[in-house]
TILUM-999249 format. One record per residue: x, y, z of N, C-alpha, C in turn. Coordinates in steps of 0.05 Angstrom, whole numbers, plus 5000, padded with zeros to 4 digits. Example, Ala and Ser with C-alpha at 12.3 -4.5 7.8 and 13.67 -1.06 7.14 Angstrom:
BEGIN
526448865156524649105156526449345156/525749555142527349795143525850015157/
# end
This chain:
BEGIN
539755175179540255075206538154865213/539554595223537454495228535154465252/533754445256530654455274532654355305/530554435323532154295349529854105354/531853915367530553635375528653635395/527053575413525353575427526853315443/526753455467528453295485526853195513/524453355520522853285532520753015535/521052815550519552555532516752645534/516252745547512252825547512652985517/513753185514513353265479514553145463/516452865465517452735442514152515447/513252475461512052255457508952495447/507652665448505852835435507152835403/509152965400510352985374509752715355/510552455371510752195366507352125363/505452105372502952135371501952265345/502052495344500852725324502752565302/504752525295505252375265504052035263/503551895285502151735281499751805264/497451995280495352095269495752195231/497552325234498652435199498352225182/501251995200501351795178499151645170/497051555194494451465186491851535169/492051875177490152005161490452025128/493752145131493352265103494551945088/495651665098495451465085492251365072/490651355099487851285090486251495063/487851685067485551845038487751745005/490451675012491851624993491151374975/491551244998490050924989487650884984/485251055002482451064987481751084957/484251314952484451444925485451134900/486750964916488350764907486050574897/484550544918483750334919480950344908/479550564901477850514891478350524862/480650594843480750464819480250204809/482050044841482349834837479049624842/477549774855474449704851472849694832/473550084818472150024787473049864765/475449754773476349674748476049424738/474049254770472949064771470349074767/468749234770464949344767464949444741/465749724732465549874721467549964694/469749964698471250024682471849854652/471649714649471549494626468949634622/466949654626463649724605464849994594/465150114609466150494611467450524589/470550434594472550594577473750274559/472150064566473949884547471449674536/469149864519466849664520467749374500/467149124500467448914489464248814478/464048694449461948574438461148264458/464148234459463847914467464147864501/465347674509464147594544466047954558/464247984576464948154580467848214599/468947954609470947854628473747984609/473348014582475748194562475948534572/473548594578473048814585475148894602/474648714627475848794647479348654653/478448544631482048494633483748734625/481448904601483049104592483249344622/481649364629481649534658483449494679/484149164683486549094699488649144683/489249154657491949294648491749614650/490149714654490049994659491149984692/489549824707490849864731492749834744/494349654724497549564730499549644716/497949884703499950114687501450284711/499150354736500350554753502550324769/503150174770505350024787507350054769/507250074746509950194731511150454744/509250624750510850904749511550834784/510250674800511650674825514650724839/515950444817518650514824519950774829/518550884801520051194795518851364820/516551374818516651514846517751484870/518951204883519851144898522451274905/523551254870526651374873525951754876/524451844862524052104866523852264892/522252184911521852254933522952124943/523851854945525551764973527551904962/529552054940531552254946531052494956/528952644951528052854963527352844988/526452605004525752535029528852555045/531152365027533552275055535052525043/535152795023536152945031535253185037/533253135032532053465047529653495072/528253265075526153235103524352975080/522552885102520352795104518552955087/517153225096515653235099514553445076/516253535066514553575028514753465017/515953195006515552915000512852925002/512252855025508752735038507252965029/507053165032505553295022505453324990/506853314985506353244946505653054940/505852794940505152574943502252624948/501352694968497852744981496352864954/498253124945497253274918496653174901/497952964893498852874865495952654865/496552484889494052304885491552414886/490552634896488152754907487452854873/488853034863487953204839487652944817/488552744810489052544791486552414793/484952294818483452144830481252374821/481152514833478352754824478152754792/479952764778480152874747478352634733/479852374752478952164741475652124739/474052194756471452244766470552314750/471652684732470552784709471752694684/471352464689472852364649470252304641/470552464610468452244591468952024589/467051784574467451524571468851504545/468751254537469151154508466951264495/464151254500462351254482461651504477/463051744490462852004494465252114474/467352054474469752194457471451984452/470251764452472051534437475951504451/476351474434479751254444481451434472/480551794463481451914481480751824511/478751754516477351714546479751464553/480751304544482151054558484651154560/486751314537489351484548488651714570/486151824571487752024597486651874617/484851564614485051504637487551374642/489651284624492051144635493751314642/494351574622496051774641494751894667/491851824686492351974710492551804720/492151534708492451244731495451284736/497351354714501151424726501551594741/498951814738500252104756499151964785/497451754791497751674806499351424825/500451314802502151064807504851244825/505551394812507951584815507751724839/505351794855504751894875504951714899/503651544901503151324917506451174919/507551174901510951064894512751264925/512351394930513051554949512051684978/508751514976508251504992508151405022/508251175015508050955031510950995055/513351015037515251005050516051205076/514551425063514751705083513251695101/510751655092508851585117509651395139/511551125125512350985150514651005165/515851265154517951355163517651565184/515751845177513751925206513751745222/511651635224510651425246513451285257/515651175255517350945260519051105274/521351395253523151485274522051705287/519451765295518651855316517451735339/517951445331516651255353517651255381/516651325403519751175426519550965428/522050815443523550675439521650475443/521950155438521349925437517549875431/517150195417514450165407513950255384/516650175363516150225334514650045322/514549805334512549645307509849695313/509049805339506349905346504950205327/507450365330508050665311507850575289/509050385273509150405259506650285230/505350065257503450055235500250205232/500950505245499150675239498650805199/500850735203500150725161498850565155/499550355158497450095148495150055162/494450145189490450265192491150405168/491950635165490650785145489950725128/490750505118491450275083487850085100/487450035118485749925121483150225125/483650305133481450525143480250635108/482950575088482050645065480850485046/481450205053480050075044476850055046/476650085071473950105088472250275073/473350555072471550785064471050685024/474150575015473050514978470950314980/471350065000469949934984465849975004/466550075018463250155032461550355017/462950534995462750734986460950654961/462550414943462750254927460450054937/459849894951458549804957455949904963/455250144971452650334965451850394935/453950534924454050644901451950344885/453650094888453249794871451149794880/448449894886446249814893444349934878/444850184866444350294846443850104817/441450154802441050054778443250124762/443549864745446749864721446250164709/443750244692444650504682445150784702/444750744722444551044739448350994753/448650674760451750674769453250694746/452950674717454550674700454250944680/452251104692452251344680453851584702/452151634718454351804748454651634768/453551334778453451294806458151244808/458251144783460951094798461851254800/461851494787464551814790464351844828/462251854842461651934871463651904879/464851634881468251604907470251744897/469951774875472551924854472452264860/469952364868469452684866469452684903/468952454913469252604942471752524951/473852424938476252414941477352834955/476352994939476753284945476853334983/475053224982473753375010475853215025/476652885023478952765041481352875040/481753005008484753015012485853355021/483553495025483053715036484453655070/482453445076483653345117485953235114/487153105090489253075100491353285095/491453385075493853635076493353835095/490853865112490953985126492653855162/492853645161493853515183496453475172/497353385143500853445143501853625139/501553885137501954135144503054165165/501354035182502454075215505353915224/506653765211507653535210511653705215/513153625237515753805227517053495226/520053555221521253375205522253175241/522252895233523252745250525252705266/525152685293527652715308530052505292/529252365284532252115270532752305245/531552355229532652565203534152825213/533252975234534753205245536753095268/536852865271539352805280541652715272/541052605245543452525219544452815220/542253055204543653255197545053405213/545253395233545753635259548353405263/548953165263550653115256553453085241/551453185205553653165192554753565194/552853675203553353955198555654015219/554753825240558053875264559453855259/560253715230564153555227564353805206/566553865214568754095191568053965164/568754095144568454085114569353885112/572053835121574553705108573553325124/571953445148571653115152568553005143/567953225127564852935115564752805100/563452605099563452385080562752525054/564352375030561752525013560052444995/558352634990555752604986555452394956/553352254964552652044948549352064936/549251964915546552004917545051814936/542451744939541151624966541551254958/540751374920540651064909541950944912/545051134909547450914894549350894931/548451054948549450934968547450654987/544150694970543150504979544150174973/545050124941545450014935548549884938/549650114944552650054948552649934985/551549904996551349845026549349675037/546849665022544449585042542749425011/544349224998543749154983542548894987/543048685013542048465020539448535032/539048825046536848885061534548955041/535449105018533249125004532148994989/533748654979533148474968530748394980/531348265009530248075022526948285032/527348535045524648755033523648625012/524548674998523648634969521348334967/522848174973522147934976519847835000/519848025018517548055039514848195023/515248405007513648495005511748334980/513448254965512748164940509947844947/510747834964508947524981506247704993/507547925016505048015025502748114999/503748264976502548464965500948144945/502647984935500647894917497947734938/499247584963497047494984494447704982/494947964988493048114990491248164965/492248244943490348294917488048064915/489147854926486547584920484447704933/485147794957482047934978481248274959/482648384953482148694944481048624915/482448584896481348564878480248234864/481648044855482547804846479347784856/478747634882476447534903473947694885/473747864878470948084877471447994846/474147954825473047884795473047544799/473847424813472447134814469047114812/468247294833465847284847463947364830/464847534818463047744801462347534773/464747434764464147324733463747024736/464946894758464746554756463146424781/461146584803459646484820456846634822/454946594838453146684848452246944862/455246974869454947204899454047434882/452947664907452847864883455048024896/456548274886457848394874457448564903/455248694908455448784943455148624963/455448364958455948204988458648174985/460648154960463648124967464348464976/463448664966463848954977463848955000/462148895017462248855042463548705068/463648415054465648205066468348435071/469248565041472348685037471748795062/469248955066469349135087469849205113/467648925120469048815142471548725158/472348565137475848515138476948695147/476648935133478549165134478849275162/475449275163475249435186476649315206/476049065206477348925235480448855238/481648935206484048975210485449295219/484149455218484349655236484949595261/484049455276485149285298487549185301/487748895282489748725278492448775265/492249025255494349145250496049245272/493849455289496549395312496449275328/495649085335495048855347498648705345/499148625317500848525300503748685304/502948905303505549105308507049145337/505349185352505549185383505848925393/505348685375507048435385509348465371/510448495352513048465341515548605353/513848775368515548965397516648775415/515348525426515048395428517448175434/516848005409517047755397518347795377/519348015364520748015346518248025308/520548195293519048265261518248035248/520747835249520847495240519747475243/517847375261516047135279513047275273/512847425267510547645265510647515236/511447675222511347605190510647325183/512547235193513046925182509546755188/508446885216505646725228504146815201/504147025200501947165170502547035151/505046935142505846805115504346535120/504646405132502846105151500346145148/499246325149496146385157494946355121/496546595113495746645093496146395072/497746185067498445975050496445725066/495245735078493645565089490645635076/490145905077487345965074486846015046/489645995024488946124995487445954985/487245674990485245514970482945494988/482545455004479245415027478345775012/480045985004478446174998477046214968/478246084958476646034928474245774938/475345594941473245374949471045514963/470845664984468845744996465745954980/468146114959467646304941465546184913/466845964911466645724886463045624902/463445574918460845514932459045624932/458945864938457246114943455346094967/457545934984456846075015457446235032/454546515030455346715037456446775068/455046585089456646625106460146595114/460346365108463146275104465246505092/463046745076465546725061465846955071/463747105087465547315112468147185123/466246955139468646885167471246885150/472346795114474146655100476047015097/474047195091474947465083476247685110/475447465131476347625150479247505158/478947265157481647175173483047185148/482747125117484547245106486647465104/484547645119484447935110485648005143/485548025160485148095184487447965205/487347755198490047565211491847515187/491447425166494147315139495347605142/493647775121495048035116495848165148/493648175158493948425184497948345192/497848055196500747965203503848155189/502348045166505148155154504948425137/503648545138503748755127504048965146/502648905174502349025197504849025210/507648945200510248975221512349055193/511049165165513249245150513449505149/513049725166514650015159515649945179/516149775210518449835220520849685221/520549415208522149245194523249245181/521549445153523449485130524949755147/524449995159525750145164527550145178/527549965194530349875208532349705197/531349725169534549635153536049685141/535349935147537150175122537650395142/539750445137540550685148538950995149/538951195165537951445159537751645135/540151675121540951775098540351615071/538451445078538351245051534451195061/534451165084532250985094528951045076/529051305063527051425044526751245024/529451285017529451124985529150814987/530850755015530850505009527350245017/526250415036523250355040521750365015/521150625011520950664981521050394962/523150374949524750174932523249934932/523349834969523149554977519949544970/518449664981515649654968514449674942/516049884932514449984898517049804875/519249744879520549514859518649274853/517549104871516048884868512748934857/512749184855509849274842509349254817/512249284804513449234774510948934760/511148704778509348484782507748504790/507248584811504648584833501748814817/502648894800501249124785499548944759/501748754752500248504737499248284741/499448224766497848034781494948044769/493248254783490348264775489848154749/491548294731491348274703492648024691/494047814705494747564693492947404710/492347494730489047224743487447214727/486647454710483847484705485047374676/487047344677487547154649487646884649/487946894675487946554680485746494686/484146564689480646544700479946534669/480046714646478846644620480046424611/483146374607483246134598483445844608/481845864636481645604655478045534656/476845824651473845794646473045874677/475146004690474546094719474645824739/476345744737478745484751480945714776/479445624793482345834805484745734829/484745424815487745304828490245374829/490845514793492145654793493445914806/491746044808491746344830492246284859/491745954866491445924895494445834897/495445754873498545574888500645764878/499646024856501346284858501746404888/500246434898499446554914501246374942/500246194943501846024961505245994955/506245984934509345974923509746314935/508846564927509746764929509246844964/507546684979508146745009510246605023/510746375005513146155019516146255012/516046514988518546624986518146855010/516346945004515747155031516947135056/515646835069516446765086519546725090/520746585071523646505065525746815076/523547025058525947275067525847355092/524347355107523847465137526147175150/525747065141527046795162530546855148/531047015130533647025123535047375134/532547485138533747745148533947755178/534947965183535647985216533548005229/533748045253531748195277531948455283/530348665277530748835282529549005311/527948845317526049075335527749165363/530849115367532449225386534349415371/533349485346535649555328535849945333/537949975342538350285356538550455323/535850535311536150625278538150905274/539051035302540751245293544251175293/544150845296546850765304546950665274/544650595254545050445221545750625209/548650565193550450785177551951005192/552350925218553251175236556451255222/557250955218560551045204561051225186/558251245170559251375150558651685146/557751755177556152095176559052285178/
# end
């Protein structure tokens, strides 16, 4: 039987609140978990588990192919849980997902090195980098699915980009963490200082399963079902899987997703990772002044995230997106140039508006953008999909810059006009998809309940 709806707006809008908080919290410990691989694998991981005789920039190329191993298993997770999400709830989805990354991320902490048990140390670090790819593949989508169809009305893109604080709140805590730790002498950070973010991963993912626990399933999900359970046997649709009715219906929507995301996600890696192996192997800076710049950014995109969202309420998803796509293709070369220089002030102010206005824009209006393009009975899978399909690439990004940096001698024109081509398709898809922020989400796919 399904849950009853909460009809009261003072407890739809508490209800609506408390999964904001969920989606924020337990996103920020997910992505912490994320994101500080994606730190060591720039500092640390190349010496660790992939030592090289020769320049050490091989090292870490082999570390960025470790790290763009877990965007393989994304997809799959996407499809896994977004079916388990659009047919059975939200909300053990999310909570497995929290599991999966928390235990994987800790394990990782206690690995021996290479120089400790040889070839083994680099396979189980690539099988928990999957058990985490695979986790995070299902995350994202649920979390912005909380937040969005529990939003009320005409304040989903504000709801909704409480996941993405969290994606920033997590950044914040990897790379400040990381940035203490990097202050530490090379042998004390390369003997225990780096496991630290990896072992206190425990204690975060402890607060968050304890806050999605609390979590019941969304008024738009228990209103599909309480729908389809009203019609006699003889008049329900029938059942499809989530994929093949995603694909059979909402196939222009998940392209053009697709195509939003694929612009935002590679824009961003230049500031997360890309920015910190420029910095590290072809300039001056040291290695905790870009830790910190990231930091800042982040932090202040905590802000600008919903800042971004609560205008798209607004002004519409388009117009939101499309300013970040602008922002961001303007600033990709002044951010190597600035970097190339090694002026440290500049290259805050460069890491913030990158980071804070480019990204905050468009990343900050996609769970309720993409979620308003898919129907209810699909909308798991198909969020899902739209984010972790383009990861397939976005997972090799790191790992084809840092190839283009060895064989350019750390030239990074290249990276700047990738980077600029992949926001101008970005942009292209938002300007080809609809408007959604009037879009009534329990009226998408109504025909077919």
């Amino acid at each position: 039987m399904a849950a009853t709806i909460p009809t009261s707006q003072v407890e739809r809008t508490r209800l609506a609140r408390r999964a904001a908080v969920a989606s924020l919290v337990g996103t920020a410990v997910e992505w912490y978990d994320y994101f500080i691989f994606g730190t060591a694998s720039a500092l640390v991981f190349g010496r660790l588990f992939f030592p090289s005789d020769g320049d050490p920039i091989y090292g870490t190329l082999a570390a960025f192919a470790v790290f763009g191993v877990g965007f393989f298993a994304r997809p799959l997770g996407g499809v896994v849980f977004g079916h388990f999400g659009d047919r059975f709830g939200r909300k053990a989805a999310l909570v497995t997902t929290l599991m999966m990354m928390g235990i994987a991320t800790f394990l990782i902490g206690l690995l021996p090195t290479t120089e400790q048990i040889g070839i083994a140390a680099p396979i189980l670090l690539v099988l928990l980098r999957l058990v985490q790819g695979f986790g995070v593949g299902g995350e994202w989508g649920g979390a912005s699915l909380v937040a969005v169809e529990y939003a009320p009305d005409g304040k989903r893109g504000a709801y909704g980009s409480f996941p993405q604080i969290g994606n920033a709140v997590g950044l914040v805590m990897s790379t400040s963490i990381f940035a203490i730790v990097s202050t530490l002498p090379d042998e004390q950070l390369l003997s225990w200082g780096w496991r630290l973010p990896f072992l206190l991963s425990a204690v975060l993912i402890g607060v968050g399963l304890f806050i999605r626990f609390k979590l019941t399933e969304t008024p738009t999900f228990q209103a599909a079902q309480e729908a389809l359970e009203a019609k006699a046997e003889a008049d329900r649709p029938k059942e499809r899987l989530p994929i093949a009715e995603l694909l059979r219906r909402f196939k222009r929507p998940l392209l053009l997703a697709m195509g939003m995301r694929f612009g935002e996600a590679v824009f961003g890696y230049i500031i997360l990772t890309i920015g910190l192996t420029f910095a590290t192997n072809y300039t001056d800076i040291g290695r905790t002044d870009i830790l910190w710049a990231s930091t800042i950014a982040a932090a202040i995109a905590i802000y600008t995230y919903y800042f971004f969202g609560r205008l798209s309420d607004r002004i519409g998803r388009r117009k939101v997106f499309i300013l970040g796509a602008v922002v961001g293709a303007v600033v990709s070369f002044p951010f190597f140039w600035i970097l190339d220089a090694g002026n440290i002030p500049m290259m805050y102010v460069i890491y913030a508006v990158a980071y804070a206005i480019g990204v905050g824009a468009v990343y900050g209006v996609e769970p309720s953008f993409f979620s308003e393009l898919f129907g209810t009975k699909v909308r798991y899978t198909g969020v899902s999909l739209a984010a972790q399909l383009p990861s397939v690439l976005i997972g090799l990004w790191p790992l084809a810059s840092t190839a283009i940096f060895a064989a350019t001698g750390g030239d990074p024109w290249p990276i700047a006009l990738i980077t600029v081509a992949a926001l101008a398709l970005g942009g292209l898809c938002a300007y080809l998809a609809p408007e959604t922020n009037a879009t009534d989400m329990n009226a998408i796919g109504e025909e077919d309940r």
